[in-house]
C-alpha positions, 0 to 999 in steps of 0.5 A, spaced: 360 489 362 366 485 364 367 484 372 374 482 376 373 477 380 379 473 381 383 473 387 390 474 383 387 480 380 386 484 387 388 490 386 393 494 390 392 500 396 389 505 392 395 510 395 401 506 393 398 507 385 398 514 387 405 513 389 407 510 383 403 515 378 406 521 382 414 517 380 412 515 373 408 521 371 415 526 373 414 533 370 408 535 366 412 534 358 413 527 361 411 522 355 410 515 358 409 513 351 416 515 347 420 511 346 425 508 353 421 512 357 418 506 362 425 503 362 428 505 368 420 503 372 419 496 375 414 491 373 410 494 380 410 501 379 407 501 371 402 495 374 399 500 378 399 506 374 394 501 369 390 500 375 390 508 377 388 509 369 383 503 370 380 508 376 380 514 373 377 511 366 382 511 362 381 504 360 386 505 353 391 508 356 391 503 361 392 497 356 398 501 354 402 501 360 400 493 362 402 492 354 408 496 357 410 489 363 409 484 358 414 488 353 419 490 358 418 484 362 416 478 358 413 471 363 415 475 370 409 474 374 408 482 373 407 480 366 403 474 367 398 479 372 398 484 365 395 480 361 389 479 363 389 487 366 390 488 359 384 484 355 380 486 361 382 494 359 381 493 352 374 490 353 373 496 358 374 501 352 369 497 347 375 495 343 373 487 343 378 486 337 384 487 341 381 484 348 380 478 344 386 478 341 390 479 349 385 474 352 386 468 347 394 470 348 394 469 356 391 462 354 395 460 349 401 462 354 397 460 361 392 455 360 393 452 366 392 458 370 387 461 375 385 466 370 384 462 364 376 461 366 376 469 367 380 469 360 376 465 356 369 468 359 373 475 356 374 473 349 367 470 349 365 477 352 368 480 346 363 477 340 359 477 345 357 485 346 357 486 339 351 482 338 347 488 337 350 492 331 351 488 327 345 488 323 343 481 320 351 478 320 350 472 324 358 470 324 359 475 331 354 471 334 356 464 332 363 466 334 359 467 342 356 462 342 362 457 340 366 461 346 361 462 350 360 454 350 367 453 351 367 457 359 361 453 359 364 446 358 371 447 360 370 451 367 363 449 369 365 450 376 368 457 376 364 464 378 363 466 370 359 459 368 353 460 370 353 467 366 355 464 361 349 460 360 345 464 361 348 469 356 349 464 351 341 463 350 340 470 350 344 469 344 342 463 342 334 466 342 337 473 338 339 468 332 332 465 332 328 473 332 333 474 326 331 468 322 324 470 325 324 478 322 326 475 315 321 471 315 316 476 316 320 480 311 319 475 306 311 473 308 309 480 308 311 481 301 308 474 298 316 470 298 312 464 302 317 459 301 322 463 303 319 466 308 318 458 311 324 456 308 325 461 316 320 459 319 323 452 319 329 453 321 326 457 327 323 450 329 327 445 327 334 449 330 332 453 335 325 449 338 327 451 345 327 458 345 321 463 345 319 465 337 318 457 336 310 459 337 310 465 332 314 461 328 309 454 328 303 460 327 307 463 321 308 456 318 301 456 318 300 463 314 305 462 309 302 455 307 295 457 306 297 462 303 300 457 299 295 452 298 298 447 301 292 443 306 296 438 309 302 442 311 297 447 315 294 443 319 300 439 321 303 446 323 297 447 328 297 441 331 304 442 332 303 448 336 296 446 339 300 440 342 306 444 345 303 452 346 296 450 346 295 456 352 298 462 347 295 467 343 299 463 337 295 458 338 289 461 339 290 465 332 292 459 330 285 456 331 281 461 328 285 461 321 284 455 321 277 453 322 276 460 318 277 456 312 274 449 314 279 446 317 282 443 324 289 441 327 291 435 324 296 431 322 295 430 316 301 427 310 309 425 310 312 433 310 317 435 314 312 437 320 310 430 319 317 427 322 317 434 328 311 432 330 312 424 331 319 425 334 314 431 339 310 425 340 315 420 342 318 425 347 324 428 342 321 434 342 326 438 347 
């Protein structure tokens, strides 16, 4: 979840919200949300009947009143402050459409303010936090991993850059374990050039992430599978140079040697050119 750090965005002293929701709210038929109701309230006093609807979790209904400011008081300092209060609303509700949508317009409008860093590590969070629903469509994650770099690039030195890293190779590693359950999908149906087709892309694309020794493993299966000699032993001795200490590799041995054969590099394939470019320290 989204956490307010910045010192712009201090909140005010609980008691004056309570003020401010007791002038806004009036009588019980009140409805904030007909038309001209807000009119006749200052910038500050719908501020903080947000930040009231923000301590009683009601996020949606405080994206509203700070969506309020900026209508009724467009590049005031108010609306400014509502902005980001109301991306960082929307993400509370798990609307991530419109949080993105609020958090890339506060940059467009502000981007030298110092909330900007806040507004783009919002707008990164926002494809960020879908990562897991949706299934094999990877275009939410790239989308992360594009924001998630931004922060990372353009505020190295503010408080959301080191969770950023962080989450982008978290995110980084999940496209590496969806080519790997393809991959399985496909070797455990006796697809092998599809499934290796996966398995490479693991090893050429994402070599720094935890699936590389499963995928060299893989490799090793489906070219066996396939009859290709040549292609196995180069994939094992790939995973004996790299991941000689893992169970992947000790799988790795015993199938090979089963069959007559060892880790080798043998032949000019496409592992041929991984292994020398490992050899020569181009591996990382």
């Amino acid at each position: 979840m989204a956490q307010l750090k910045t010192g712009p965005l201090k909140r005010t002293i609980f008691g004056l919200a309570v003020l401010s929701v007791t002038a806004i709210a009036g009588c019980s038929g009140y409805d904030p949300r007909a038309e001209g109701a807000l009119e006749t309230y200052t910038a500050e006093e719908i501020f903080q009947r947000g930040e009231f609807e923000l301590d009683r979790n009601q996020a949606d209904d405080a994206a509203f009143y700070f969506g309020e400011i900026e209508r009724l008081y467009p590049y005031s300092e108010w609306a400014k402050r509502a902005l980001i209060m109301q991306a960082y609303s929307y993400h509370k509700d798990k609307d991530y459409e419109n949080s993105r949508a609020a958090a890339q317009r506060y940059l467009d409008v502000y981007p030298a303010s110092d909330d900007a860093a806040y507004a783009q590590y919002l707008l990164a969070l926002s494809y960020y936090d879908q990562i897991d629903e949706i299934g094999r469509d990877q275009g939410l994650t790239f989308q992360a991993l594009q924001a998630l770099r931004a922060v990372i690039e353009l505020y190295p030195d503010s408080d959301y850059a080191q969770s950023s890293i962080l989450k982008f190779d978290l995110a980084f590693d999940h496209l590496a374990a969806k080519e790997m359950e393809i991959g399985r999908y496909y070797l455990k149906r006796g697809h092998y050039q599809a499934a290796i087709n996966r398995f490479r892309v693991v090893v050429e694309a994402f070599q720094t992430t935890s699936h590389t020794p499963e995928a060299l493993h893989r490799l090793v299966e489906s070219y066996l599978s396939l009859g290709l000699i040549d292609e196995a032993q180069t994939a094992g001795a790939i995973l004996g140079h790299n991941y000689q200490s893992t169970d992947w590799y000790a799988d790795t041995y015993a199938l090979l040697t089963e069959n007559g054969l060892q880790p080798n590099l043998i032949g000019d394939s496409w592992l041929a050119a991984v292994y020398r470019q490992m050899i020569r320290g181009e591996w990382l």
